[in-house]
mmJSON file of the N, C-alpha and C atoms, coordinates in Angstrom:
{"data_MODEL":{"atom_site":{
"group_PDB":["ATOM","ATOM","ATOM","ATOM","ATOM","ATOM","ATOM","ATOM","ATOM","ATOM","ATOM","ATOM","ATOM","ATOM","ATOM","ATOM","ATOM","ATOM","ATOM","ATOM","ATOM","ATOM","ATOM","ATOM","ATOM","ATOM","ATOM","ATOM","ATOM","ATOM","ATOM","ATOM","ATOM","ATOM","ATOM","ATOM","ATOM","ATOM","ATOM","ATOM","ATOM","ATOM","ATOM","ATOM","ATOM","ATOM","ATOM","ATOM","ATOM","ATOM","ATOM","ATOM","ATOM","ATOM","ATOM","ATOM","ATOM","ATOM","ATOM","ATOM","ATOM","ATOM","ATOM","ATOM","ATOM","ATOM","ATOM","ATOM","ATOM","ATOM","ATOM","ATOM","ATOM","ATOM","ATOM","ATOM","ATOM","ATOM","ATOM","ATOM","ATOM","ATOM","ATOM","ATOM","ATOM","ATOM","ATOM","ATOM","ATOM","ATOM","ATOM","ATOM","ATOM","ATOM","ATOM","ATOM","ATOM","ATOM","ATOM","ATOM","ATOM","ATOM","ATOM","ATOM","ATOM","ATOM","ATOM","ATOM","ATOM","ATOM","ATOM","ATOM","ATOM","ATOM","ATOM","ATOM","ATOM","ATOM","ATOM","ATOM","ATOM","ATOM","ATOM","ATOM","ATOM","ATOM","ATOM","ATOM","ATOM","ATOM","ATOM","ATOM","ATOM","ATOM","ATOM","ATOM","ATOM","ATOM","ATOM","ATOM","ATOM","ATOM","ATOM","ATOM","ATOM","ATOM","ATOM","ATOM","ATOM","ATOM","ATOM","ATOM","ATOM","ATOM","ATOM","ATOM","ATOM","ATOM","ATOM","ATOM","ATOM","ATOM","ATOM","ATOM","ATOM","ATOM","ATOM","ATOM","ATOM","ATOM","ATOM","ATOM","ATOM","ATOM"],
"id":[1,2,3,4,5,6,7,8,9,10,11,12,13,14,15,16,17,18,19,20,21,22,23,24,25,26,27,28,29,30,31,32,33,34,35,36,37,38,39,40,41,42,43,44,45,46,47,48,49,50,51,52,53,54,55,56,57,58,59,60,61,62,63,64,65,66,67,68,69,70,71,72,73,74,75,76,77,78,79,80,81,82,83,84,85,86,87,88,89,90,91,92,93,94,95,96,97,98,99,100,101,102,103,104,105,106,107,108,109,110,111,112,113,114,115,116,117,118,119,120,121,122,123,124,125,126,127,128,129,130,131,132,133,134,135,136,137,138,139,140,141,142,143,144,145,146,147,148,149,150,151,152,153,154,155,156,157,158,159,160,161,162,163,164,165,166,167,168,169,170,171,172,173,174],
"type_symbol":["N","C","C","N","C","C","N","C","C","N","C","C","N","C","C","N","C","C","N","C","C","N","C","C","N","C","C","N","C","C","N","C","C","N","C","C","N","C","C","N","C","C","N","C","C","N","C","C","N","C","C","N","C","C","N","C","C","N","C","C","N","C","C","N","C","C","N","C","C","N","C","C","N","C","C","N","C","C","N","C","C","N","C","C","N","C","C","N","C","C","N","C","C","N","C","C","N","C","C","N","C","C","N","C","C","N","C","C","N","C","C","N","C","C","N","C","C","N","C","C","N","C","C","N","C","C","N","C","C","N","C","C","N","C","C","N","C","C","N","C","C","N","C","C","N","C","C","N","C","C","N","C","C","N","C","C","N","C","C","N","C","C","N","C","C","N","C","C","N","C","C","N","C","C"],
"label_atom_id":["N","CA","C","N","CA","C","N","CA","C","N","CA","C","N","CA","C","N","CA","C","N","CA","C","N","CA","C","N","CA","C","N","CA","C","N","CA","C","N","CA","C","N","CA","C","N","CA","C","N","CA","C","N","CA","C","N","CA","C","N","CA","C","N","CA","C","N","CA","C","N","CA","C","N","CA","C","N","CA","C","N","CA","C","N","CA","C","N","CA","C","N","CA","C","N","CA","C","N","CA","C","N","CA","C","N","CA","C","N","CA","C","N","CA","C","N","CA","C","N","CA","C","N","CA","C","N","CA","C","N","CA","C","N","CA","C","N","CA","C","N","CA","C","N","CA","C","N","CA","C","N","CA","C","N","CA","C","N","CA","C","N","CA","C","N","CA","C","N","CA","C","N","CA","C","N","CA","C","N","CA","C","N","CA","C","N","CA","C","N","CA","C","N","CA","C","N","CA","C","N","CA","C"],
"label_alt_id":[null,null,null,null,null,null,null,null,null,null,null,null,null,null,null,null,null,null,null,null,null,null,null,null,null,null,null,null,null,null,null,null,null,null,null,null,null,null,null,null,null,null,null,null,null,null,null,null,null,null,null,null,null,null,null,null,null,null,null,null,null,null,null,null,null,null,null,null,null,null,null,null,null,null,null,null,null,null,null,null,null,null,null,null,null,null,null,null,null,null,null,null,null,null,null,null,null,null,null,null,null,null,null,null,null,null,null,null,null,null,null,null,null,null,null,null,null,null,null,null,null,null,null,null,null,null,null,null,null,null,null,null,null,null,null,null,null,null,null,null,null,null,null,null,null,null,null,null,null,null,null,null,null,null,null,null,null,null,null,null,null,null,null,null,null,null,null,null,null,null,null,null,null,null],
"label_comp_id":["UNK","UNK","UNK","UNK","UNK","UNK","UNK","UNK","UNK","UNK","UNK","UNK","UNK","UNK","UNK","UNK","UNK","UNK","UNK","UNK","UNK","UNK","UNK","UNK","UNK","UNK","UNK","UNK","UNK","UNK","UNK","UNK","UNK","UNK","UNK","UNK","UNK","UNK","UNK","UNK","UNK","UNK","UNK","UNK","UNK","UNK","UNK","UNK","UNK","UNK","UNK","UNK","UNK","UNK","UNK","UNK","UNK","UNK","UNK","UNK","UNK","UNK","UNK","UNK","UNK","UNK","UNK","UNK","UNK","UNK","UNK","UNK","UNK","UNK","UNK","UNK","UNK","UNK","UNK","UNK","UNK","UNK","UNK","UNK","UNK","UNK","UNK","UNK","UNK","UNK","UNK","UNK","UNK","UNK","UNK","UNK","UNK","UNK","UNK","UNK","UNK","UNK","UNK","UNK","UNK","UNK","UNK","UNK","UNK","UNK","UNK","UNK","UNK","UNK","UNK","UNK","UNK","UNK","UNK","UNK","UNK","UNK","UNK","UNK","UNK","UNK","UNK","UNK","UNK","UNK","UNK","UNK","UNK","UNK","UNK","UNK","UNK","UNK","UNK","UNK","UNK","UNK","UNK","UNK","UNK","UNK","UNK","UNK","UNK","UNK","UNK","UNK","UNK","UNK","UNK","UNK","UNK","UNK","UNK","UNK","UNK","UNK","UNK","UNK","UNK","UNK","UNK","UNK","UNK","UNK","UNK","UNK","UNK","UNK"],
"label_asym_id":["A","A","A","A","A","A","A","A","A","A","A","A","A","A","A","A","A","A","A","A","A","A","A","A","A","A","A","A","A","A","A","A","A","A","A","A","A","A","A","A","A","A","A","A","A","A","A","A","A","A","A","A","A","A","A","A","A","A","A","A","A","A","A","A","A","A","A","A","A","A","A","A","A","A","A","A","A","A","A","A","A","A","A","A","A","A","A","A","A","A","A","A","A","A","A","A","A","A","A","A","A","A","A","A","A","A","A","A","A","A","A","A","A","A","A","A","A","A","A","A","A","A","A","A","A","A","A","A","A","A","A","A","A","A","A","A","A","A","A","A","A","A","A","A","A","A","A","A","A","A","A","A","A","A","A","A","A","A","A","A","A","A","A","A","A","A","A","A","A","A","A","A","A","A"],
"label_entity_id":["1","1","1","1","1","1","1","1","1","1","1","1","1","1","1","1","1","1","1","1","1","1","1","1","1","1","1","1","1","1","1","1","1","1","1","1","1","1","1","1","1","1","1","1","1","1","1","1","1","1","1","1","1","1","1","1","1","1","1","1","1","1","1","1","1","1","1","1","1","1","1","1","1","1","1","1","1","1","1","1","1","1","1","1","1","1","1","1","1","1","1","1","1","1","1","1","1","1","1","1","1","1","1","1","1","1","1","1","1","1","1","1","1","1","1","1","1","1","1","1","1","1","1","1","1","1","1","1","1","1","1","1","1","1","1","1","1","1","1","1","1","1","1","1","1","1","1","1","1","1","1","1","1","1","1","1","1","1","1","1","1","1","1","1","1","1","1","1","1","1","1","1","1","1"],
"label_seq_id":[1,1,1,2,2,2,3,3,3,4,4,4,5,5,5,6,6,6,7,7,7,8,8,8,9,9,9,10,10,10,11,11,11,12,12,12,13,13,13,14,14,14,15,15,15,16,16,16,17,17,17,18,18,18,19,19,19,20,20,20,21,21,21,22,22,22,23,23,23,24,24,24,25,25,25,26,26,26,27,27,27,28,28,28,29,29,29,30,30,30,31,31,31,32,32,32,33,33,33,34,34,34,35,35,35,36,36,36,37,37,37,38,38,38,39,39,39,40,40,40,41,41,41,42,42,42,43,43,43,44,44,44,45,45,45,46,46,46,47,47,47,48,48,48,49,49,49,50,50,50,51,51,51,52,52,52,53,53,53,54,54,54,55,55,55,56,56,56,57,57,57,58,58,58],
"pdbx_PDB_ins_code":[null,null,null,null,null,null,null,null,null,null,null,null,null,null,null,null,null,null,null,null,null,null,null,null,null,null,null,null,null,null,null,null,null,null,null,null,null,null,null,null,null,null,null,null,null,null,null,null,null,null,null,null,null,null,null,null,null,null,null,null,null,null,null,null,null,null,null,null,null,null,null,null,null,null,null,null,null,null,null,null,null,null,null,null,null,null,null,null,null,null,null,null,null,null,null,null,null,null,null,null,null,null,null,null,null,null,null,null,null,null,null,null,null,null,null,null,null,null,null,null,null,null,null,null,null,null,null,null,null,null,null,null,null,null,null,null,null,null,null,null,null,null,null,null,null,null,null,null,null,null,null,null,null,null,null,null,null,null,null,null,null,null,null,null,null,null,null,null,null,null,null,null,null,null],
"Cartn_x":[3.492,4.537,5.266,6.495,7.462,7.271,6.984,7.234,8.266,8.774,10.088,9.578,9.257,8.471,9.895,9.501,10.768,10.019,10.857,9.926,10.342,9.317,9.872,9.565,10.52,10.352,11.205,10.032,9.734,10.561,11.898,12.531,12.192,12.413,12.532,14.114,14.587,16.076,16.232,15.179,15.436,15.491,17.177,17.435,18.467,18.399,19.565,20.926,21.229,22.142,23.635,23.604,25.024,25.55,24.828,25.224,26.327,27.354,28.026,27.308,26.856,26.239,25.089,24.278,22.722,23.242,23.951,24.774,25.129,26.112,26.417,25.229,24.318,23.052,22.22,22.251,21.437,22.176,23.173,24.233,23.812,23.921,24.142,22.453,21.53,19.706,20.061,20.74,20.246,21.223,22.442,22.918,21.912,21.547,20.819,19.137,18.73,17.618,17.666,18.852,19.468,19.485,19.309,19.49,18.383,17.123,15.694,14.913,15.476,14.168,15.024,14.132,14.661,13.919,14.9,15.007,14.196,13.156,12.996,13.036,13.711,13.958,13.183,12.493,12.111,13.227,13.783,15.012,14.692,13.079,12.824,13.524,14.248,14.681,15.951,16.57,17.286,18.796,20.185,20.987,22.076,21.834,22.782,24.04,24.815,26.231,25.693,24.591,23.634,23.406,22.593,22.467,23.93,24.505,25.891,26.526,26.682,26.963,26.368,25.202,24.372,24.156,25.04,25.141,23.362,22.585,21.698,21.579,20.778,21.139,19.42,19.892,18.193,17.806],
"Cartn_y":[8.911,8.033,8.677,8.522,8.78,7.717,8.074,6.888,7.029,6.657,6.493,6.303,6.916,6.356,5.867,4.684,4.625,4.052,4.65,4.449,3.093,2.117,1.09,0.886,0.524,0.813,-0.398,-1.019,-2.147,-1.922,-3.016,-2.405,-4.393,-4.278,-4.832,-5.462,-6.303,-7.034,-7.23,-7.523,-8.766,-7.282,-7.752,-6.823,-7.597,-7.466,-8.378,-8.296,-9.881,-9.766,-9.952,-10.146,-9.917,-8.418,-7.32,-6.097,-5.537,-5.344,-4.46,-3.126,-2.77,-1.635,-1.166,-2.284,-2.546,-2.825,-3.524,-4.019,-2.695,-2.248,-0.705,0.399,0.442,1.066,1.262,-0.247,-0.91,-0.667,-0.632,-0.626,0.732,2.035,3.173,3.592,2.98,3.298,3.124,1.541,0.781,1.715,1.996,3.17,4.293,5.013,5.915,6.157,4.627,4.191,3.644,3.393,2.806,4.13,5.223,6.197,6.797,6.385,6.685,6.089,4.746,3.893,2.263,1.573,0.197,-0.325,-1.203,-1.632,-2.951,-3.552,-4.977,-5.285,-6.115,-6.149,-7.97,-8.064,-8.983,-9.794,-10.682,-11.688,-12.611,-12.469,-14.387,-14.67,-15.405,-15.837,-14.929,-14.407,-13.244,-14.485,-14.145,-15.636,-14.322,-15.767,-15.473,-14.266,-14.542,-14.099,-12.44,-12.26,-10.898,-10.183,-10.864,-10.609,-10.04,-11.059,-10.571,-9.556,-9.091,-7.821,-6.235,-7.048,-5.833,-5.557,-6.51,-6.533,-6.513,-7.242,-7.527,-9.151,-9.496,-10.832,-11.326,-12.549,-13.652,-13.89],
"Cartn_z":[15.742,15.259,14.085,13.721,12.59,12.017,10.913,9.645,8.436,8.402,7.214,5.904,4.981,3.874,2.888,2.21,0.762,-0.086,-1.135,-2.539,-2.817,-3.599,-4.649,-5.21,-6.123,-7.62,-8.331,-8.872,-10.041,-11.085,-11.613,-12.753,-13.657,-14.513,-15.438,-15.787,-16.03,-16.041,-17.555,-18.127,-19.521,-20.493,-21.008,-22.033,-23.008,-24.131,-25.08,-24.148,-23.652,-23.03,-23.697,-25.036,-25.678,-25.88,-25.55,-25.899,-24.367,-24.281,-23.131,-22.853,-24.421,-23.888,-22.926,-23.058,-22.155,-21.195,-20.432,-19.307,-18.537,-19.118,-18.747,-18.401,-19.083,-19.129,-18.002,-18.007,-16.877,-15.928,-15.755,-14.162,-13.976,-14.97,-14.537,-13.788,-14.667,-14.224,-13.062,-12.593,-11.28,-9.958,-10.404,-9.103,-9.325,-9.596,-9.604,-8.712,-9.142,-8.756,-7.154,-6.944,-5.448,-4.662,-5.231,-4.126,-3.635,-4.781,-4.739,-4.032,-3.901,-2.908,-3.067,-2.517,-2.637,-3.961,-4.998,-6.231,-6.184,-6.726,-6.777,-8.219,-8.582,-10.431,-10.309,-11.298,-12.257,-12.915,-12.188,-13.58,-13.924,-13.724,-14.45,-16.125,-16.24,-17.462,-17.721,-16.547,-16.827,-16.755,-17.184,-16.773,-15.654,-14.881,-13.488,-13.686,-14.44,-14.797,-14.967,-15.811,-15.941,-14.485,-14.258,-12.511,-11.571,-11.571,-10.807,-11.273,-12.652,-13.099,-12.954,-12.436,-12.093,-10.157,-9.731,-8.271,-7.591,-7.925,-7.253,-6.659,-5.882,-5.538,-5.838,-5.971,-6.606,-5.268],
"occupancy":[1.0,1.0,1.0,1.0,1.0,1.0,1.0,1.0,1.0,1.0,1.0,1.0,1.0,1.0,1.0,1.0,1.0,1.0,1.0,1.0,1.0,1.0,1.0,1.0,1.0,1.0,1.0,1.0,1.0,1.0,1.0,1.0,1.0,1.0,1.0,1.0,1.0,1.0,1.0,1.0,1.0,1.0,1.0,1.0,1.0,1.0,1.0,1.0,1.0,1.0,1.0,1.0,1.0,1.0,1.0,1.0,1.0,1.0,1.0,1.0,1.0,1.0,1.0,1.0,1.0,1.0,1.0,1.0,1.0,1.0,1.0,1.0,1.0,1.0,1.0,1.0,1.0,1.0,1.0,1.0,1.0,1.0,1.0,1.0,1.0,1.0,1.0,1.0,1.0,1.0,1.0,1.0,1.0,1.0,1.0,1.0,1.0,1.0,1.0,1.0,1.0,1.0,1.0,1.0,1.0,1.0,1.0,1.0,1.0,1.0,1.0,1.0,1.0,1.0,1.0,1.0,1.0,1.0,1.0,1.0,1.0,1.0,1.0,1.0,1.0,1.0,1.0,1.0,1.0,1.0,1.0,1.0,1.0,1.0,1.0,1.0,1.0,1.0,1.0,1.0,1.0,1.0,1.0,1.0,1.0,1.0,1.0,1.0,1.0,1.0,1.0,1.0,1.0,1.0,1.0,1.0,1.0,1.0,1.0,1.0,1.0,1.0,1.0,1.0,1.0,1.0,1.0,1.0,1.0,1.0,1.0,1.0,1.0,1.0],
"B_iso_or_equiv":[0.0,0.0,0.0,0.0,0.0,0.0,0.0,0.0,0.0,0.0,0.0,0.0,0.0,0.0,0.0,0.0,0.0,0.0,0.0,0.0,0.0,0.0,0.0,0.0,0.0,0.0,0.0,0.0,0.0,0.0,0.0,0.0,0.0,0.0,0.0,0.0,0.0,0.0,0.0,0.0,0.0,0.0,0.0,0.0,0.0,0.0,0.0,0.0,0.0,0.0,0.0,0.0,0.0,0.0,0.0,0.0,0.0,0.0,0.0,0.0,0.0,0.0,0.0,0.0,0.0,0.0,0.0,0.0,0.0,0.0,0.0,0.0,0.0,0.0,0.0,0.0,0.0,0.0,0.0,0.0,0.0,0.0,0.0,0.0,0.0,0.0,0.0,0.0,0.0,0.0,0.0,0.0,0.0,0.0,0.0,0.0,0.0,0.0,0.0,0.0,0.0,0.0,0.0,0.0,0.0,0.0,0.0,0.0,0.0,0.0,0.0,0.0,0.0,0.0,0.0,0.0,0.0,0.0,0.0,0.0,0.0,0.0,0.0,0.0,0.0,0.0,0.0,0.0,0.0,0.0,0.0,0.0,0.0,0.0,0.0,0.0,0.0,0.0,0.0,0.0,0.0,0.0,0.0,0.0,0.0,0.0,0.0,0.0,0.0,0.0,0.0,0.0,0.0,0.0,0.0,0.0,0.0,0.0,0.0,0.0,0.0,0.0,0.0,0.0,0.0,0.0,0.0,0.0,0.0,0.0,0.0,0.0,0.0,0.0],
"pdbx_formal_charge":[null,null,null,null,null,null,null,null,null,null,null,null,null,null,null,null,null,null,null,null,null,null,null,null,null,null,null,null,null,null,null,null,null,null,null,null,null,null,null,null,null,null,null,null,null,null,null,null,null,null,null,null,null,null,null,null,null,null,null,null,null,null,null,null,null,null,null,null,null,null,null,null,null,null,null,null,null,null,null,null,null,null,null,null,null,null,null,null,null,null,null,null,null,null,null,null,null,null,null,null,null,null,null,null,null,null,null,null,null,null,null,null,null,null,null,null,null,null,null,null,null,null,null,null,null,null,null,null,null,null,null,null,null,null,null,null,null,null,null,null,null,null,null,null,null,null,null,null,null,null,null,null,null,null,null,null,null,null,null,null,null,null,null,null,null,null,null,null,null,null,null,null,null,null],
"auth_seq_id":[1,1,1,2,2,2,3,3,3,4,4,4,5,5,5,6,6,6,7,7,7,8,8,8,9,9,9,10,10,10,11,11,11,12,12,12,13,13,13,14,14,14,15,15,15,16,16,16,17,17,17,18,18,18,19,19,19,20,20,20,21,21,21,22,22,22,23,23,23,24,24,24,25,25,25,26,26,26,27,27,27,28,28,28,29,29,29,30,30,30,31,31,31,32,32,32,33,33,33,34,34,34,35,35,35,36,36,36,37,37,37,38,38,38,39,39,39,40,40,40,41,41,41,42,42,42,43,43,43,44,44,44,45,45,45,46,46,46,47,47,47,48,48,48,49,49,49,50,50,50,51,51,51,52,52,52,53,53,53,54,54,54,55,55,55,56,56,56,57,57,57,58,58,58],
"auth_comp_id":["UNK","UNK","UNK","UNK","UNK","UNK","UNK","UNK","UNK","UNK","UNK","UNK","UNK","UNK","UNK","UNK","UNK","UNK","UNK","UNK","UNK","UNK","UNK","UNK","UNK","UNK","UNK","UNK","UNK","UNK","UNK","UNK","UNK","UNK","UNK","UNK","UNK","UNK","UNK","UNK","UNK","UNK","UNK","UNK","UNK","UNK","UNK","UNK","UNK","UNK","UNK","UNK","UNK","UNK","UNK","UNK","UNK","UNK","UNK","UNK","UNK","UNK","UNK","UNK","UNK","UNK","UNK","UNK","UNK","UNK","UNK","UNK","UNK","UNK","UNK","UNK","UNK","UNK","UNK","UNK","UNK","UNK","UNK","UNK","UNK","UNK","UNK","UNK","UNK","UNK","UNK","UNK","UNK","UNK","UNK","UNK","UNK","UNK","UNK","UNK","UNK","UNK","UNK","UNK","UNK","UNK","UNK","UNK","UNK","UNK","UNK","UNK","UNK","UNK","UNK","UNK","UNK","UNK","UNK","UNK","UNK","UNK","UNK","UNK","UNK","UNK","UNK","UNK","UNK","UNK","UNK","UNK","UNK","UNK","UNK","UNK","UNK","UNK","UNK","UNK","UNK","UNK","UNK","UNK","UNK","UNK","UNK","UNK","UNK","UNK","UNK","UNK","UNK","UNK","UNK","UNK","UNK","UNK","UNK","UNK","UNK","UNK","UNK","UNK","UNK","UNK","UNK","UNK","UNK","UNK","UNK","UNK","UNK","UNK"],
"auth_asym_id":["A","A","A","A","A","A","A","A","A","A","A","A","A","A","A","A","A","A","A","A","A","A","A","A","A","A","A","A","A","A","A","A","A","A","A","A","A","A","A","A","A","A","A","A","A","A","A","A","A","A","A","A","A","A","A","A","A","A","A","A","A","A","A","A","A","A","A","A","A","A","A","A","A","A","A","A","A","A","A","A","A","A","A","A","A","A","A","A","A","A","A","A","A","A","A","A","A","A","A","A","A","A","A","A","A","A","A","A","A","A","A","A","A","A","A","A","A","A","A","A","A","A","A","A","A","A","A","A","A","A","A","A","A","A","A","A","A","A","A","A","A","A","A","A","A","A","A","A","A","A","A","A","A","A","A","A","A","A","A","A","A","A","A","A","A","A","A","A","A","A","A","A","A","A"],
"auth_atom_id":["N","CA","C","N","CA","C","N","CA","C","N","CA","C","N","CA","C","N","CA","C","N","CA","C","N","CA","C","N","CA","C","N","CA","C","N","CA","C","N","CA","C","N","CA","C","N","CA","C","N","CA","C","N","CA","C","N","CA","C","N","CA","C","N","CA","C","N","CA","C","N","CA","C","N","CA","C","N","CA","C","N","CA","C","N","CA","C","N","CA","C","N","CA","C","N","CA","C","N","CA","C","N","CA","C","N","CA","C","N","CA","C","N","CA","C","N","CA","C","N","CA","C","N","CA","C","N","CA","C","N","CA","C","N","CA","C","N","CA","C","N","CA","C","N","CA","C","N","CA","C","N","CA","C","N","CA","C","N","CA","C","N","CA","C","N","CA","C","N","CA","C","N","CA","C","N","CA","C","N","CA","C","N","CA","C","N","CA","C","N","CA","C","N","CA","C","N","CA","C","N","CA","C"],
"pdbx_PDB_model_num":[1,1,1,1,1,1,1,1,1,1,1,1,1,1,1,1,1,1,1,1,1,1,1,1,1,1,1,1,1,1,1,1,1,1,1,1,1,1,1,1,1,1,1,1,1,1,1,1,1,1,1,1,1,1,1,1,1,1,1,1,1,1,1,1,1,1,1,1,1,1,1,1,1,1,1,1,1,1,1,1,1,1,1,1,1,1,1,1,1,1,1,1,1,1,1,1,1,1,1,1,1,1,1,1,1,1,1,1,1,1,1,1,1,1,1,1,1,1,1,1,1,1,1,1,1,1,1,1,1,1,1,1,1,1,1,1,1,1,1,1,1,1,1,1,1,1,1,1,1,1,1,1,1,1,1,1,1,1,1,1,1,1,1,1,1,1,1,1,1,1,1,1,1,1]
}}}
């Protein structure tokens, strides 16, 4: 049999969300990390509007 292996990899969401800069940060980790394997991020307590900026879905 062929097996397809993909990595995944556990990220973390909760970062001071008034900064643009962490936002940005985070966008650039998360393309990067999208090309490595499939992403599952943690947003408990994370707020929605955060989420959608970072194009992942709940």
């Amino acid at each position: 049999m062929n097996q397809k292996i993909t990595n995944i990899i556990f990220c973390q969401a909760r970062v001071p969300y008034g900064n643009l800069g962490d936002l940005i940060l985070t966008k650039l980790l998360f393309s990067k990390l999208r090309k490595q394997g499939q992403i599952i991020v943690n947003d408990l307590d994370v707020p929605e509007w955060y989420c959608k900026e970072l194009d992942f879905e709940r």
